[in-house]
VOROPA-129021 format. One record per residue (C-alpha): x, z, y. Coordinates in steps of 0.1 Angstrom, whole numbers, padded with zeros to 4 digits, always signed. Layout:
N
XZY
...
This chain:
344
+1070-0700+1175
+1085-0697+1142
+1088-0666+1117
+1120-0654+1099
+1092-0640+1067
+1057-0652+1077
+1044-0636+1046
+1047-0602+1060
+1018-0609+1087
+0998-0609+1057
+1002-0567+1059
+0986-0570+1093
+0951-0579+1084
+0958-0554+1055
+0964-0521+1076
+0934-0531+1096
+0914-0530+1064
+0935-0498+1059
+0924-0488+1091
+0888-0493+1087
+0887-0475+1054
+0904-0442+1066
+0876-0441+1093
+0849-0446+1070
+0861-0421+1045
+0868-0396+1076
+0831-0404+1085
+0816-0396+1048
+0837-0363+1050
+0825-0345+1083
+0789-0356+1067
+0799-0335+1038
+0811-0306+1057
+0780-0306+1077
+0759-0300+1048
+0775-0271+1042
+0784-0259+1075
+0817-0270+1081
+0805-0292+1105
+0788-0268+1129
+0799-0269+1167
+0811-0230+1165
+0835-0241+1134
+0843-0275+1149
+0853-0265+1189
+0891-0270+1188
+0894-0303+1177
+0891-0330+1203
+0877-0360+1191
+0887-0384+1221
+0921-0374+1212
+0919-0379+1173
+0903-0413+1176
+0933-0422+1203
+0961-0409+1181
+0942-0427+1155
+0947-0457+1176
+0981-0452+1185
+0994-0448+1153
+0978-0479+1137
+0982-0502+1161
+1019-0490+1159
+1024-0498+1121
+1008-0532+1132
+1030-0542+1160
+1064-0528+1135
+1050-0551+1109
+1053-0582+1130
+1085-0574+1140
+1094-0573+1105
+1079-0606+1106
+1106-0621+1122
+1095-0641+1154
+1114-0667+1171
+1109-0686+1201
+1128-0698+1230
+1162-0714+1233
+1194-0714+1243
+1232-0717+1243
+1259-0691+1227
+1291-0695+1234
+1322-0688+1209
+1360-0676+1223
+1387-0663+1207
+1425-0676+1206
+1437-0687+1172
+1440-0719+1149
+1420-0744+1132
+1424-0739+1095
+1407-0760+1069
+1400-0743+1039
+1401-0769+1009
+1377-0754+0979
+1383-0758+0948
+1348-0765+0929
+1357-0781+0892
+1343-0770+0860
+1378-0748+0850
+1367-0724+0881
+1344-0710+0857
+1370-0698+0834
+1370-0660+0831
+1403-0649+0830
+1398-0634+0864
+1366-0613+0868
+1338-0622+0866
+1351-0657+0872
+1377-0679+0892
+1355-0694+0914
+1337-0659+0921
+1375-0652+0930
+1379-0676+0952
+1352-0675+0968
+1355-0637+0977
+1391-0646+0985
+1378-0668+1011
+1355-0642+1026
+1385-0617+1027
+1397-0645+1049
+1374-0646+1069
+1375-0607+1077
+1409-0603+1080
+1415-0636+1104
+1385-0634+1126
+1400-0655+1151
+1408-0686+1129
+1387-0716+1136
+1377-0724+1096
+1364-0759+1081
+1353-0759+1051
+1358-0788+1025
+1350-0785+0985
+1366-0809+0961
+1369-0818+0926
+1379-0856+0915
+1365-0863+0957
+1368-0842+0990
+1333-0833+1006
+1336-0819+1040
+1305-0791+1034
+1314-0777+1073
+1335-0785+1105
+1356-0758+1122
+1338-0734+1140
+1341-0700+1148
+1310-0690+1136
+1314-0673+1106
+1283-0664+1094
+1271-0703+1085
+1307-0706+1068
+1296-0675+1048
+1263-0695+1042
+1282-0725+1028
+1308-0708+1008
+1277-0697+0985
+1265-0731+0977
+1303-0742+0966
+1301-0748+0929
+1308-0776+0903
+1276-0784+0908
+1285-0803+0939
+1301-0826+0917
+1282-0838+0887
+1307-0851+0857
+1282-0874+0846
+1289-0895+0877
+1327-0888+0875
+1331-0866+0902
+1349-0838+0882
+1387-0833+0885
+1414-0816+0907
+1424-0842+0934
+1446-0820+0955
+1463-0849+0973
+1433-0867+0986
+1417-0834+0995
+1448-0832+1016
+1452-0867+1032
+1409-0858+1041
+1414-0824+1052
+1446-0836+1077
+1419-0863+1089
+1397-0837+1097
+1422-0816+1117
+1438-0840+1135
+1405-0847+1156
+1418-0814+1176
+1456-0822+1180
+1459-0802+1206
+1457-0769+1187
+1479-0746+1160
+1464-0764+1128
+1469-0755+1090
+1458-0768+1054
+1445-0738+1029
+1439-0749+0993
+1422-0725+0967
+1425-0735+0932
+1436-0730+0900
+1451-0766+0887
+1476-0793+0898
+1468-0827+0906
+1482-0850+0883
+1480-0879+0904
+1515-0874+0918
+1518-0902+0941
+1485-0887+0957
+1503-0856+0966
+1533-0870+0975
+1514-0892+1001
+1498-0860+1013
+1531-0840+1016
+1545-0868+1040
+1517-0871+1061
+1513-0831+1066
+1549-0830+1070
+1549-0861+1097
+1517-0837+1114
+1536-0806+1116
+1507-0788+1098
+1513-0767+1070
+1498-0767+1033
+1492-0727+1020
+1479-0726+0984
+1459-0695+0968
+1463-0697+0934
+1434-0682+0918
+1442-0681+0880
+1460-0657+0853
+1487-0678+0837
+1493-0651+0814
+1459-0656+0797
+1445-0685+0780
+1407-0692+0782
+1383-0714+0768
+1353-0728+0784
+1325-0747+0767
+1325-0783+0783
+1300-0815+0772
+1293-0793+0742
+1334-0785+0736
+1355-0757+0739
+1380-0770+0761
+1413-0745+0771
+1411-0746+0802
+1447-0744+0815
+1460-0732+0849
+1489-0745+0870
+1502-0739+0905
+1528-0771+0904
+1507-0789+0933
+1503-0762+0955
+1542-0749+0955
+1555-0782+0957
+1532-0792+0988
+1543-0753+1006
+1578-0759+1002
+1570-0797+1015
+1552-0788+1046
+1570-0748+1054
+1534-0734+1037
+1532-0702+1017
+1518-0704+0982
+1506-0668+0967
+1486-0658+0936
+1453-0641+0936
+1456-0602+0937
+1430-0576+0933
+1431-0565+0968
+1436-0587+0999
+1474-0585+0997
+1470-0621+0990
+1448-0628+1022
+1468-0611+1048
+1505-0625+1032
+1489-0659+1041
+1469-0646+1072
+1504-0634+1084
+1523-0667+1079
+1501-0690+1097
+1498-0661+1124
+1542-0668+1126
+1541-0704+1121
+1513-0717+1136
+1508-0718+1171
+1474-0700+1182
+1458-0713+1215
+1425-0702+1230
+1396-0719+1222
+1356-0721+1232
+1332-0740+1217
+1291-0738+1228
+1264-0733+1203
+1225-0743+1207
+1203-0721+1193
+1172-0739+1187
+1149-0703+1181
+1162-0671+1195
+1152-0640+1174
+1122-0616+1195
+1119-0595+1171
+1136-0567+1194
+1111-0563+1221
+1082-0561+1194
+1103-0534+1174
+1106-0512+1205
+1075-0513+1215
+1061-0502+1178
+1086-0472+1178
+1071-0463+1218
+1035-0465+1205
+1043-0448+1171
+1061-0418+1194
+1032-0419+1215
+1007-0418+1188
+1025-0388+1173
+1027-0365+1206
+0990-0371+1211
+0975-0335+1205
+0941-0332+1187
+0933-0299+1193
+0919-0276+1221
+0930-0248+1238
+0915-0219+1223
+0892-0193+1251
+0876-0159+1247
+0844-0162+1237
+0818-0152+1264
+0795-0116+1265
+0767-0124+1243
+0775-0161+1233
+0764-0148+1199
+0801-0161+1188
+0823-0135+1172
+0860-0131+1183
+0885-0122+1157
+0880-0082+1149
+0847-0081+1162
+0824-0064+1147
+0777-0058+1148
+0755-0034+1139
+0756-0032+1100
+0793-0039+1092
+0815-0014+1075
C-alpha cells in the first residue's frame, strides 16, 4: 500500500490525543459540578450517558477514518483503457532562453504553454506527443490520450532542459521536424500532424528545407503557433548581457505553406487554438483509436471517505438525552409549578 500524502496520518494519532483530552477535561468538569450540585442524579436524569460516550465514539472515530482518506491510499492494480476517434498530433515545444522574453504576459513561454493546455481542452480527442527543443529535439512524452501526464510534462518544459553551457540552446525547427515525423510515423496508419510553438526561425535553412520535403513526402502537415509580439522589442539579460531578443515566424509560414499547415499568431483568447484545432479536424483524417493503460496503484480513498461521512451522520443522529416523565406522588421531586408548604 502506498499513500498519495502520508504526512496526514500523522493527524490520526493527533485526534486520538484530541480524543483523550476532551474526555479528561469532561471528567474534571462533572467533578466540578458535583461539588456544587450540578452533578446530583435529580439535575442529571435526562442525559444518557451510554449514548454520550457512543456519539462520542462515533464522531471521533469518524474524523479518524476522513483523515486517512485524505491520506490518500493506494493499493491494487489494474488496466484503464483510453478510446476516442481523432489524430496523433505532436506538439513540438519551444524551450530556448528568448521564451522568457516579456512582451506577452507574463512571458512567452507562460504563453505557450497555456496555449498548449487550450489545446488540450478544446481537442480532447487528439492523440498529443509532446517533444521540447532548443539547439536539439527531446521527446519529453509519446502520444497518448491521457491528458493529464501531458499536463504534468508541459510544466517541466523550460530552458532549463537545455543548459547553454553545454550548447544546447538555439531554435532548431528543422530537426525538431525531421524527429517529430520519426516519431509519428511509428503509427502510419492514423490522421497525423506536426504542431510547433515558438517564437524564432531556424536559421539553418537546409535543415528546414530537409524537413519540409520529408513532411510533404509523409502527407503530414506542419501548423506553427507563433507566440511572440513583433510589434515590440524586448530585451532579456543573457550570460550577463542584455540581448534583444528578436521574434520571427519565417520558419513556421514557410514549412505551412510547404506541407498545407496553418500558421497563426498567439491571441488572447483561444481564437488561435480552435483556428488550428479546426484545420487539422478538415485536413487530417481522424480514425478511432484505443490504447490500454496499467495502473500500478488504484486510488481507495473512496470507500474510506464514505464510510467517514456514514459514521460522522451516525455519530450526529445519536441522541443523548432522555425522555422526560412526570415525576411520581411523593418522589420528593418537584414538577414545574409545583409548589410546598411555605412558598408564596
Amino acid at each position: 500500500m502506498t499513500w498519495a500524502d502520508p504526512w496526514l496520518l500523522l493527524l490520526v494519532p493527533l485526534l486520538g490525543l484530541l480524543a483523550l483530552g476532551r474526555w479528561a477535561w469532561a471528567r474534571v468538569q462533572r467533578r466540578r459540578q458535583a461539588g456544587i450540585g450540578a452533578g446530583l442524579p435529580a439535575h442529571t436524569r435526562t442525559v444518557h450517558r451510554g449514548r454520550e460516550v457512543l456519539r462520542s465514539v462515533l464522531l471521533w472515530s469518524g474524523l479518524a477514518l476522513g483523515t486517512v482518506a485524505l491520506a490518500g491510499p493506494r493499493w491494487g492494480s489494474g488496466e484503464m483503457t483510453r478510446s476516442a476517434q481523432g489524430a496523433d498530433v505532436i506538439v513540438l515545444f519551444d524551450c530556448s532562453r528568448s521564451m522568457l522574453a516579456q512582451d506577452l504576459h507574463p512571458t512567452r513561454l507562460e504563453t505557450a504553454r497555456r496555449k498548449a493546455l487550450d489545446l488540450l481542452r478544446v481537442a480532447p480527442e487528439t492523440r498529443l506527443a509532446l517533444m521540447p527543443f532548443a539547439a536539439v529535439p527531446v521527446l519529453r512524452c509519446p502520444l497518448t490520450g491521457d491528458h493529464e501526464a501531458l499536463r504534468e510534462m508541459l510544466l517541466d518544459c523550460s530552458p532549463d532542459l537545455f543548459p547553454a553551457e553545454h550548447g544546447y540552446q538555439g531554435t532548431a525547427i528543422g530537426r525538431a521536424v525531421t524527429e517529430g515525423l520519426g516519431v509519428l510515423n511509428r503509427q502510419v496508419e492514423r490522421g497525423q500532424a506536426v504542431l510547433i510553438i515558438t517564437d524564432g526561425a531556424d536559421e539553418d535553412l537546409e535543415a528546414v528545407k530537409t524537413a519540409a520535403t520529408k513532411a510533404k513526402e509523409a502527407g503530414i502537415p506542419v501548423c506553427g503557433l507563433f507566440v511572440a509580439d513583433p510589434e515590440k522589442k524586448v530585451s532579456l539579460s543573457i550570460d550577463g548581457k542584455d540581448e534583444v531578443m528578436a521574434s520571427d515566424r519565417t520558419t513556421i509560414d514557410t514549412l505551412a505553406t510547404a506541407t498545407g499547415g496553418l500558421a497563426v499568431n498567439a491571441t488572447l483568447d483561444d481564437a488561435d487554438v480552435k483556428a488550428l484545432a479546426e484545420h487539422l479536424n478538415r485536413t487530417v483524417s481522424t480514425r478511432p483509436w484505443e490504447e490500454r493503460q496499467r495502473i500500478v496503484a488504484s486510488e481507495r480513498y473512496q470507500w474510506l471517505l464514505a464510510a467517514a461521512i456514514g459514521v460522522l451522520f451516525a455519530g450526529a443522529m445519536v441522541g443523548t438525552r432522555r425522555g422526560l416523565t412526570a415525576p411520581r406522588p411523593g418522589s420528593g421531586v418537584r414538577g414545574p409549578g409545583s409548589r410546598v408548604a411555605g412558598d408564596r
